[in-house]
C-alpha positions as CSV (number, residue, x, y, z in Angstrom):
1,X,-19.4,-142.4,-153.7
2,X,-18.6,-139.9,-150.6
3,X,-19.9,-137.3,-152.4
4,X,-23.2,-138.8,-153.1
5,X,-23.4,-139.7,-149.6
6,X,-22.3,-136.4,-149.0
7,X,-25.5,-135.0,-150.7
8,X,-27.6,-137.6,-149.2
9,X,-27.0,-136.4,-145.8
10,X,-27.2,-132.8,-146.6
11,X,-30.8,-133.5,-148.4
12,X,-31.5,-135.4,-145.5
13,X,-30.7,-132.6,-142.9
14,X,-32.7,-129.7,-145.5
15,X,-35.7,-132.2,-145.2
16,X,-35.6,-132.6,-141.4
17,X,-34.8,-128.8,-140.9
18,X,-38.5,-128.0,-143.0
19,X,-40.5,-130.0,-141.6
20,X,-39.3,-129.2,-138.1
21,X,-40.1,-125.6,-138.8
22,X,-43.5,-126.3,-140.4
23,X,-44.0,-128.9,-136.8
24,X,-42.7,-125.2,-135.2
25,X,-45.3,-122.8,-137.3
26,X,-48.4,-125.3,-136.8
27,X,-47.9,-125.7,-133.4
28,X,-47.8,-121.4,-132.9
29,X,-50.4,-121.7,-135.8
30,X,-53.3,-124.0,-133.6
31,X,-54.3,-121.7,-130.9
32,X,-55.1,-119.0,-133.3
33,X,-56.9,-121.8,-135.7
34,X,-58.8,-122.8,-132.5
35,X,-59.4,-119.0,-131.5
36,X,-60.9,-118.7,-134.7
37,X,-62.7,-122.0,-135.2
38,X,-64.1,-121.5,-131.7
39,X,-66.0,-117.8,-133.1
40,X,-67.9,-120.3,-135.4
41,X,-69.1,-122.4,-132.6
42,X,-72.4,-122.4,-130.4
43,X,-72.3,-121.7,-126.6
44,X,-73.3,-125.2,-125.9
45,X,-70.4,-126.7,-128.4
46,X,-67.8,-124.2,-126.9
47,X,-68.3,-125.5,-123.5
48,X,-69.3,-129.2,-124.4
49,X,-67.8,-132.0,-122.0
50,X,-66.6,-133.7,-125.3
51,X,-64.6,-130.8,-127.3
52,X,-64.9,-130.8,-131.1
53,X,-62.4,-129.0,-133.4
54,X,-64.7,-128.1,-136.2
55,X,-68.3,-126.3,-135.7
56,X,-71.0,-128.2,-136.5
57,X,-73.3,-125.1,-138.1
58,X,-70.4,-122.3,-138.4
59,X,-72.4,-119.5,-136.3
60,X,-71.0,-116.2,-138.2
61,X,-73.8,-114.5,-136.4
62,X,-71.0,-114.0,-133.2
63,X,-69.1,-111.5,-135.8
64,X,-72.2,-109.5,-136.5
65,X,-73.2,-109.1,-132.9
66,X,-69.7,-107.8,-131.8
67,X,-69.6,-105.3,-135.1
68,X,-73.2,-104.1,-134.5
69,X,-74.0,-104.2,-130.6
70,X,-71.1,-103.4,-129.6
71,X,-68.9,-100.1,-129.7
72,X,-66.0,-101.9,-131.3
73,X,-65.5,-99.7,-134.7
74,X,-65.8,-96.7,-131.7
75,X,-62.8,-98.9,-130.0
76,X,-61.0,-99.4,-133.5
77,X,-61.0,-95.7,-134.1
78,X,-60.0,-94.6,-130.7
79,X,-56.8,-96.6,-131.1
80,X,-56.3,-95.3,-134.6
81,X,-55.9,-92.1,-133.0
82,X,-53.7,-93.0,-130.7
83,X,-51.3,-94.9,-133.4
84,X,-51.8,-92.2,-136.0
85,X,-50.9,-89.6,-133.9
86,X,-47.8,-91.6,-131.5
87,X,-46.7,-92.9,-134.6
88,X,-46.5,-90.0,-136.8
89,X,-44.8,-87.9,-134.3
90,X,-42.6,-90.0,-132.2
91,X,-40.9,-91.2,-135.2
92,X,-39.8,-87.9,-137.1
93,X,-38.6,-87.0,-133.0
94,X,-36.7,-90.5,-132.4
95,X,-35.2,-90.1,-135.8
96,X,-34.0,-86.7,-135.3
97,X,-32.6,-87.7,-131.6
98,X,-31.0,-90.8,-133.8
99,X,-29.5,-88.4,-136.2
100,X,-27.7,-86.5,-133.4
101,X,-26.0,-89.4,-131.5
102,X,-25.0,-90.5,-135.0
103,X,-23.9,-88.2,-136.8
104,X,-23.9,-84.8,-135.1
105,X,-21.1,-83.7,-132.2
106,X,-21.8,-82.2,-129.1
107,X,-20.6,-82.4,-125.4
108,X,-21.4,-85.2,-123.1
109,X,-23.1,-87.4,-126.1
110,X,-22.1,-90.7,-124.5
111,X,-23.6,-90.0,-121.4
112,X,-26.9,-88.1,-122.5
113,X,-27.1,-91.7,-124.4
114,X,-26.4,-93.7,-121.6
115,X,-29.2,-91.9,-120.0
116,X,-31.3,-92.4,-123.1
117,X,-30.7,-96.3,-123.0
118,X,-31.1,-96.6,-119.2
119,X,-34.4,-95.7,-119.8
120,X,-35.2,-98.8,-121.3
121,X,-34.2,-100.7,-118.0
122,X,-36.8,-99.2,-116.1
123,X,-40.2,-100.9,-116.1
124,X,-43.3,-99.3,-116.6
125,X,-44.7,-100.5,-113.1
126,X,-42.4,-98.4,-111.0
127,X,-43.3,-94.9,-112.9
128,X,-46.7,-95.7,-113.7
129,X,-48.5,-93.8,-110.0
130,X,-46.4,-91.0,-110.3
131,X,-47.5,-90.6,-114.0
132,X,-51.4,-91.6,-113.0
133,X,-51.2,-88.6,-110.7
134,X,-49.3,-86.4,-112.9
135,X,-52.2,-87.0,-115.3
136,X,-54.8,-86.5,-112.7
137,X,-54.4,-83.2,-112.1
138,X,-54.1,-81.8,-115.2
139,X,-57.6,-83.4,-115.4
140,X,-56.2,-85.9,-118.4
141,X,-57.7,-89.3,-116.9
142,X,-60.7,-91.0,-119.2
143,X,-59.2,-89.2,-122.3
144,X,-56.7,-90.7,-124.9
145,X,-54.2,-88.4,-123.8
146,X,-52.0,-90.0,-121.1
147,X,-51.8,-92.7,-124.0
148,X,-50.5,-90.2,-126.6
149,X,-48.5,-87.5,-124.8
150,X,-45.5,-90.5,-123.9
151,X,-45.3,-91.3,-127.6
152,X,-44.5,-88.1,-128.8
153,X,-41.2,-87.8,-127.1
154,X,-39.9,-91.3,-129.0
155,X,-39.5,-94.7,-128.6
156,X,-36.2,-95.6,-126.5
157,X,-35.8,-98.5,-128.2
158,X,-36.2,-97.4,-131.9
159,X,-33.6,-94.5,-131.0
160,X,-31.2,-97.4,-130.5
161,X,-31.9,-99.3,-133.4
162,X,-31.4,-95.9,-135.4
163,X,-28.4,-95.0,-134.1
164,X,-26.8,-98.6,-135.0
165,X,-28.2,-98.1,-138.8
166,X,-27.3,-94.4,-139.1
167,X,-23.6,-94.9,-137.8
168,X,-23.7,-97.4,-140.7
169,X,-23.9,-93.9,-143.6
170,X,-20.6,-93.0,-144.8
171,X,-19.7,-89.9,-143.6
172,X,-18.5,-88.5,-146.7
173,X,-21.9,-88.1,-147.7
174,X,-22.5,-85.9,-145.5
175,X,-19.7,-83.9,-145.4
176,X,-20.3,-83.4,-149.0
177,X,-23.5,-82.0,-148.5
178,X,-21.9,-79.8,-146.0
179,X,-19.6,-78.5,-148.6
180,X,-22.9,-77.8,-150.9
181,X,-24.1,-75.8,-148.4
182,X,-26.6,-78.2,-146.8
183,X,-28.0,-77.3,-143.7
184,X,-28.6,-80.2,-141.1
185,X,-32.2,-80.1,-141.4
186,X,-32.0,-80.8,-144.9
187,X,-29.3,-83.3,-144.6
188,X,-31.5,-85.4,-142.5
189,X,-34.0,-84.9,-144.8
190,X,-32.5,-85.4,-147.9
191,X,-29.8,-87.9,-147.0
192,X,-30.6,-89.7,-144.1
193,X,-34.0,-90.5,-144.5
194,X,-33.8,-91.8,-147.8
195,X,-31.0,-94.1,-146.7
196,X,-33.1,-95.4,-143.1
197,X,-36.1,-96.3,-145.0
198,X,-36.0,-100.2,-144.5
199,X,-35.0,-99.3,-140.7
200,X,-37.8,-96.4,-140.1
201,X,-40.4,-99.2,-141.9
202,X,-39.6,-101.8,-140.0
203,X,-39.2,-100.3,-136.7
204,X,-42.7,-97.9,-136.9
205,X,-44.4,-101.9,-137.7
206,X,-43.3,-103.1,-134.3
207,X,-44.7,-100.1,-133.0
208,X,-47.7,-100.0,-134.1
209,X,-48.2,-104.0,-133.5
210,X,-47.2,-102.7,-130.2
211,X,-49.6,-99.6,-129.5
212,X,-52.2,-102.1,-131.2
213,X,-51.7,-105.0,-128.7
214,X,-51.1,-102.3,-125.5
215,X,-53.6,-103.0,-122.5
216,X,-51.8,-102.5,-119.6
217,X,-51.8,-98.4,-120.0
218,X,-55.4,-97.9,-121.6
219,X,-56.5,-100.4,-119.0
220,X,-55.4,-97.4,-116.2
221,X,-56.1,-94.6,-117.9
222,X,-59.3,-95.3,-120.1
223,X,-62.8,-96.3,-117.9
224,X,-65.6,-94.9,-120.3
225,X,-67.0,-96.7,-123.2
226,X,-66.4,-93.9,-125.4
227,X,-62.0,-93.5,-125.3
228,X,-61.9,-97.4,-124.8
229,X,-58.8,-98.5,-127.0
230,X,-60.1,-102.3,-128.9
231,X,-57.5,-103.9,-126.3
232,X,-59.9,-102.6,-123.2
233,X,-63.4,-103.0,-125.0
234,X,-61.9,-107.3,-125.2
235,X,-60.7,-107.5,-121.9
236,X,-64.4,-106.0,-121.0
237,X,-65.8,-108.6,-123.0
238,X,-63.6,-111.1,-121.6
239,X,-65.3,-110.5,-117.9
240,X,-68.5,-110.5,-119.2
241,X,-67.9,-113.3,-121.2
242,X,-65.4,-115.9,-120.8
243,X,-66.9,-117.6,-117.7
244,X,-70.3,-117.0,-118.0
245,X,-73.0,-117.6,-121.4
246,X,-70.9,-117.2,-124.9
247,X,-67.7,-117.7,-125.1
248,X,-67.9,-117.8,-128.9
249,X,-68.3,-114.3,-129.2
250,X,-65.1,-113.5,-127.2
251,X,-63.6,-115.4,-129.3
252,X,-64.8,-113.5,-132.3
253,X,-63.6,-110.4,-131.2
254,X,-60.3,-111.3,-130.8
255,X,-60.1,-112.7,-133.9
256,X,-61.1,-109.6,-135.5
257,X,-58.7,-107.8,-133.6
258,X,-56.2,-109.8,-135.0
259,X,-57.0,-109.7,-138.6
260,X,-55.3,-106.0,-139.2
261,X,-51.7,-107.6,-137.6
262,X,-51.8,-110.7,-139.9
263,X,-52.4,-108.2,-142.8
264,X,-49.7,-106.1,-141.5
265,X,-47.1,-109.1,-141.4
266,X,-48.5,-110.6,-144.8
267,X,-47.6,-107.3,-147.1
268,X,-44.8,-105.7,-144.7
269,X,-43.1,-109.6,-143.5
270,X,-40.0,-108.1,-145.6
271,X,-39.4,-105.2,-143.2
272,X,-39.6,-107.7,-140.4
273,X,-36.5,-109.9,-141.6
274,X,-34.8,-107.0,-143.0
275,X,-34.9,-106.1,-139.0
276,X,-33.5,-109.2,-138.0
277,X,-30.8,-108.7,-140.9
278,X,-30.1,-105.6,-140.0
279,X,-29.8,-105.7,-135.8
280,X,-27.2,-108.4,-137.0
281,X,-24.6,-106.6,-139.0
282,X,-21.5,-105.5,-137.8
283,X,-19.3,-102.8,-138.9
């Protein structure tokens, strides 16, 4: 008898536990399906006294206008440079900065990684008119490059996370390959890349969900049309938009904006807990 009841309150608690998380993911879930459900709607039933959930006539026209009268694949493209290029380079050098701290000795390494780490502690706001003028006269302002040149150096924050997972490799492996007559280049290569995939995958995602989302930069940096990131071409939108005539078609280029993340997270989601797995071990 205890042990039914046992089982009873255990079902009892799995059941509550759901359907507080699905309560959770439809609550985060609504302003999106708004978002989205508001790119269908006219003006007049976007601003309407008495607000409707659904469209009345789904107006799918919004999502034409923004693809054809406005620069947005110029936008899209502009920040594919920018992730291609951040991306591609700032992780082989964040990687290789990981590898050292990990792996490799050399004088003052605690302290060259305290002042790595510090790093992260200070906010973008307090280097950000030093860097504007730096940028200024090399005659770099209203070009992508103020947005790339920062990236290339590595990501602070995925240095750390690499460090953690490479301390993590057994040692042996790679005094073996020492003993083989491997050089460090091709240890790193051969060795500890093939053993930090699931932490290089899901660390580049948040970086690119990051560099996708960034506004705050491109906003300073980027005033032309033709090097507006897809973040800056919205916000324009957004103050031609969002108070004034159609609001629907603000709201249908953000949800386009969005659709390559939700992608991202559908076919990569298994990097993303691997993450969480992984920041969580302890050795």
């Amino acid at each position: 008898m205890h042990e039914k009841s046992e089982k009873f309150v255990l079902k009892s608690f799995h059941i509550g536990a759901t359907l507080l998380v699905l309560l959770g993911a439809m609550t985060m879930l609504l302003p999106y399906i708004w978002m989205a459900l508001t790119a269908l709607k006219t003006p007049s039933e976007a601003f309407s006294m008495v607000p409707t959930f659904l469209p009345e006539a789904p107006q799918f026209h919004n999502f034409r206008r923004v693809l054809t009268e406005f620069p947005f694949w110029r936008a899209v493209s502009n920040t594919m440079i920018v992730e291609l290029s951040v991306i591609s380079v700032g992780t082989i050098v964040s990687a290789l900065a990981a590898f050292s701290f990990a792996k490799l000795r050399m004088p003052y390494k605690k302290t060259l990684l305290l002042m790595l780490l510090s790093s992260m502690m200070v906010p973008y706001a307090t280097v950000m008119l030093p860097q504007y003028r730096a940028f200024q006269a090399l005659g770099m302002v209203d070009t992508l490059w103020p947005i790339i040149l920062p990236g290339l150096f590595g990501n602070a924050a995925m240095m750390f996370f690499l460090i953690q997972y490479m301390r993590g490799i057994p040692d042996v492996l790679i005094e073996s390959a020492k003993i083989d007559g491997a050089s460090y280049l091709g240890i790193f290569v051969r060795i500890i890349i093939p053993l930090s995939k699931p932490a290089l995958a899901a660390q580049v995602i948040f970086w690119f969900v990051g560099i996708w989302n960034d506004y705050f930069a491109p906003s300073i940096y980027l005033t032309s049309p033709r090097v507006q990131t897809l973040q800056v071409l919205i916000a324009s939108l957004n103050s031609t938009y969002a108070s004034g005539t159609n609001f629907p078609l603000l709201m249908a280029a953000a949800t386009l904006s969005s659709i390559p993340m939700i992608l991202i997270f559908l076919f990569f989601q298994r990097y993303f807990l691997s993450t969480v797995i992984l920041s969580g071990v302890k050795e």
